[in-house]
C-alpha positions in Angstrom: 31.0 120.2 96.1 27.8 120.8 95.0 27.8 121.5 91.0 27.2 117.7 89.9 23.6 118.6 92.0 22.9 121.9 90.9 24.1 120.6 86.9 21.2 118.0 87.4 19.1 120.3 88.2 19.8 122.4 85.6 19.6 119.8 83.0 15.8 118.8 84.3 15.0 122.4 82.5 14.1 123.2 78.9 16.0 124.8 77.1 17.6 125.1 73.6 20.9 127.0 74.4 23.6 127.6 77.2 25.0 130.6 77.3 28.2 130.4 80.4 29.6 132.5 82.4 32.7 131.0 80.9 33.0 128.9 77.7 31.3 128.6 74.8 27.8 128.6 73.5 26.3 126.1 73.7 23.5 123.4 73.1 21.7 121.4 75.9 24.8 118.5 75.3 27.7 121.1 76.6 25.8 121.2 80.2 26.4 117.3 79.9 29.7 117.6 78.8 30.7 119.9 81.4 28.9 117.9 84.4 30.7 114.8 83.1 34.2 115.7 83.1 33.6 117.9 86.6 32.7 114.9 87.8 35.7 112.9 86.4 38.0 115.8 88.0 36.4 115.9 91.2 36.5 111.8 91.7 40.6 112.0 90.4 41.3 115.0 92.6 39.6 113.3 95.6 41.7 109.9 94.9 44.4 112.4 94.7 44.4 114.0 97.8 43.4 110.5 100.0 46.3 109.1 98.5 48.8 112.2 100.2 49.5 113.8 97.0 50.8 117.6 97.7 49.0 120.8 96.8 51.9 121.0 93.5 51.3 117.4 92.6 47.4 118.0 92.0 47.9 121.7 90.4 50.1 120.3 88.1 48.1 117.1 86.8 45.2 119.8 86.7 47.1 122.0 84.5 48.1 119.2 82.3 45.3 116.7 82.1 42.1 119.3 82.8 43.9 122.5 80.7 43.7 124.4 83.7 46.0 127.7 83.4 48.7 127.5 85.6 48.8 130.0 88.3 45.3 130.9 87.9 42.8 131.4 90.0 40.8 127.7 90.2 44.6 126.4 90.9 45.0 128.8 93.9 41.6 126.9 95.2 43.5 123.6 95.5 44.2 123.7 99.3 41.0 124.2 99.8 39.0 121.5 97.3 42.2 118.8 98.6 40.3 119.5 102.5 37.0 119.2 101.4 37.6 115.9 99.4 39.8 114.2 101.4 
């Protein structure tokens, strides 16, 4: 996964206000925010998935600890970020 690299990148430029694709709007802090707790997600999935948890086991600790909506899209991507983190 390359979005830790590509926030860093995007935090090297100035600028006064994010405006997402999803989320808020926001200040230069929300970039931050965001690359911080994808990070966090992407290290606890990855423990996740070397330690044999199941495809229902990560969706649901996603929907509850990272408010993902269950059934949705990013949850349908499990299979495939459980492979590439393993």
């Amino acid at each position: 996964m390359e979005w830790t690299t590509t926030l860093d990148k995007v935090l090297k430029l100035d600028f006064d206000t994010v405006i997402p694709g999803h989320g808020p709007v926001s200040d230069h802090v929300g970039p931050l925010k965001f690359r911080a707790n994808f990070e966090s997600m992407r290290d606890w999935i990855s423990g996740m998935a070397r330690g044999g948890k199941s495809k229902e086991e990560v969706s649901k600790r996603l929907v509850t600890e990272f408010g993902w909506t269950p059934g949705g899209l990013a949850v349908q991507q499990v299979d495939a970020m459980i492979a590439e983190l393993k």
